[in-house]
N, C-alpha and C positions, 0 to 999 in steps of 0.2 A: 503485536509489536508494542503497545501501548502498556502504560503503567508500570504493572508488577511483571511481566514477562519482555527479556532480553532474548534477541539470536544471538548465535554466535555469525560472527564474518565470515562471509561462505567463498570464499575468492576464487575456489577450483570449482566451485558451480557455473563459475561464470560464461566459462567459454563453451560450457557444454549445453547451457542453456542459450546463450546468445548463436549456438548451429541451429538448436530448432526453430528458430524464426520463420515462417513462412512469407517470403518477399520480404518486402519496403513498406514504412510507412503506418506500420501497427497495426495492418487488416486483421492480421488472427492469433488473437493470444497464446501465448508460449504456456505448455504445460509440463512441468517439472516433473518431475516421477524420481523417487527412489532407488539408486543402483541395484541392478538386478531382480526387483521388481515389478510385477503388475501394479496399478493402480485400480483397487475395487471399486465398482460399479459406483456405489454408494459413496465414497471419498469424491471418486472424479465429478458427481453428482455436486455435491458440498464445493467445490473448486470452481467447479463453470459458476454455481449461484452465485458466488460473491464477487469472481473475475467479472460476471455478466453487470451485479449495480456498479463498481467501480469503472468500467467502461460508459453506462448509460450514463451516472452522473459527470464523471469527468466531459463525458460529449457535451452538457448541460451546462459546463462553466469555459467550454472554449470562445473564446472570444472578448466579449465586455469580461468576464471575470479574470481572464487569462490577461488581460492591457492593466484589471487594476492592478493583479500580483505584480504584475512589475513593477507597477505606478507604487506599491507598496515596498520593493523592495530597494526603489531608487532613493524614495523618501527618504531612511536613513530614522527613522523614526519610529518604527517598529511599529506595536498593535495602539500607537499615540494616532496615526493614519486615519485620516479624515474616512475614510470608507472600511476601516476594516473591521466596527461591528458589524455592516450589512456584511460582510464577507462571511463573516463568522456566523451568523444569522441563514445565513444560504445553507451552509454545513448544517448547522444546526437542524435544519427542518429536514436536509436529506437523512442525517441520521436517527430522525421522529420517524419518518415515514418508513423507512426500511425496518428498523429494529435493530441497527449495528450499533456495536458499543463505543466505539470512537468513529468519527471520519475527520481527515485533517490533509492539512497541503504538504509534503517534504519538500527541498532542495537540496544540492549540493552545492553548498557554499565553497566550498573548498574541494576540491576534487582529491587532492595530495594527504586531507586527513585522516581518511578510513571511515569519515562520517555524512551522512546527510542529515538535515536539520530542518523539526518544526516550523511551520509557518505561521496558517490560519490554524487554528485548532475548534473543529465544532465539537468539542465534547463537553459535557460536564463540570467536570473539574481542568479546564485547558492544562497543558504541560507550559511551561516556560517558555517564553520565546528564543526559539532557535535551538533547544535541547534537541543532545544529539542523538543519533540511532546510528549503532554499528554500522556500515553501509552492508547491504545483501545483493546477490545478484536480480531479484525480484527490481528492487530499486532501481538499478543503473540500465534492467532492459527493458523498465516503463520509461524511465528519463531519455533513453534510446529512441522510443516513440513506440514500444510494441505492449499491452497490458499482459502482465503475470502474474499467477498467485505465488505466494508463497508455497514450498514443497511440502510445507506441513504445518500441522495447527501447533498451537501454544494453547497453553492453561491461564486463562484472566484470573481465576481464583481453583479453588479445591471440585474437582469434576466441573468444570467449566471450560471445555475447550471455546479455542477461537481460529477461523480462518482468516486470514488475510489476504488481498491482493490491491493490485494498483496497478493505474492506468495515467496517462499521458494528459497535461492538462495543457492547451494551445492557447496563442494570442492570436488578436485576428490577421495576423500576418501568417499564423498557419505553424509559428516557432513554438517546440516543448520549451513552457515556463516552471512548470512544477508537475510534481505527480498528485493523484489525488489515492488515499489512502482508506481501506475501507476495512475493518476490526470485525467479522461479524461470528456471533454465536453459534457452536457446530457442534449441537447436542449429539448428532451421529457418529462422531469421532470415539464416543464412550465405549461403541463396540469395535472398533479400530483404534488402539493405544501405541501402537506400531506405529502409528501417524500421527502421532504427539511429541513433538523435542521436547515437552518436559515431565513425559509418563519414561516410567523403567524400563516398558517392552519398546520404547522404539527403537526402529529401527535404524533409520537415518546416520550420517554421516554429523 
């Protein structure tokens, strides 16, 4: 999602994705698949990996992390926020440890604008505060409270795929405050270009 690669806004995914939910409450991530077909071994492989750190971490900032985002986003003061390097500093080490190329916080500020928007950003080069991202239906059935990958990788650069997914970040009252968002590198994708929105063979909608 990050940088140099846009989705397009997937709005007829939404309802098709938000039937496969299993129960309440984000027990078992939603797995997207391709109209009319299979998902190969190796992709679904690639999908659980990243679905899986996005959920562990996000488990990791429910609570104290989950009261400061609010605490952050009542402020009115953006990354000026007495706590939002250690925030940032949190991301940061999850995405040392893992190897993903971005992890950052979304919300939806605005529900009515087609956008969700940066928060905490542990990357690198951060984006802007509050820059927007088309909203996807990934987004709105992690904010829902259920963790989802994205249905397919994006290109970070020239043969560089990337997976995405996201997961539900809670305060200690148990409320979704944010998603946590997790970019990671899907060198297996190179033999799967049908799973790529920005190679020629995909196949995707």
């Amino acid at each position: 999602m990050k940088k140099n690669s846009r989705w397009f806004v997937i709005f007829l995914a939404v309802s098709l994705i938000l039937a496969t939910f299993a129960g309440c409450g984000g027990q078992e991530p939603a797995e997207p698949e391709q109209e009319g077909s299979e998902t190969p071994a190796e992709v679904q492989a690639v999908m659980d990996k990243v679905t899986d750190l996005a959920v562990g971490y996000a488990a990791q900032l429910d609570g104290e992390f989950g009261d400061q985002h609010v605490a952050l986003m009542d402020s009115g003061i953006a990354r000026d926020f007495e706590g939002y390097d250690a925030m940032k500093a949190t991301l940061d080490g999850f995405r040392e440890e893992c190897g993903a190329y971005y992890v950052y916080c979304l919300i939806d500020v605005d529900p009515e604008d087609g956008f969700f928007d940066i928060t905490v950003d542990g990357s690198v080069e951060p984006d802007d505060w509050l820059n927007q991202y088309e909203t996807e239906a990934q987004f709105v059935a992690a904010m829902e409270g259920t963790p989802t990958p994205a249905p397919s990788a994006w290109d970070n650069d020239v043969d560089d795929p990337v997976w995405s997914s996201f997961a539900p970040i809670h305060d200690s009252k148990g409320n979704v405050v944010a998603i946590l968002g997790i970019d990671y590198p899907a060198p297996e994708i190179l033999d799967f270009p049908e799973w790529n929105r920005d190679s020629e063979e995909f196949q995707g909608e």
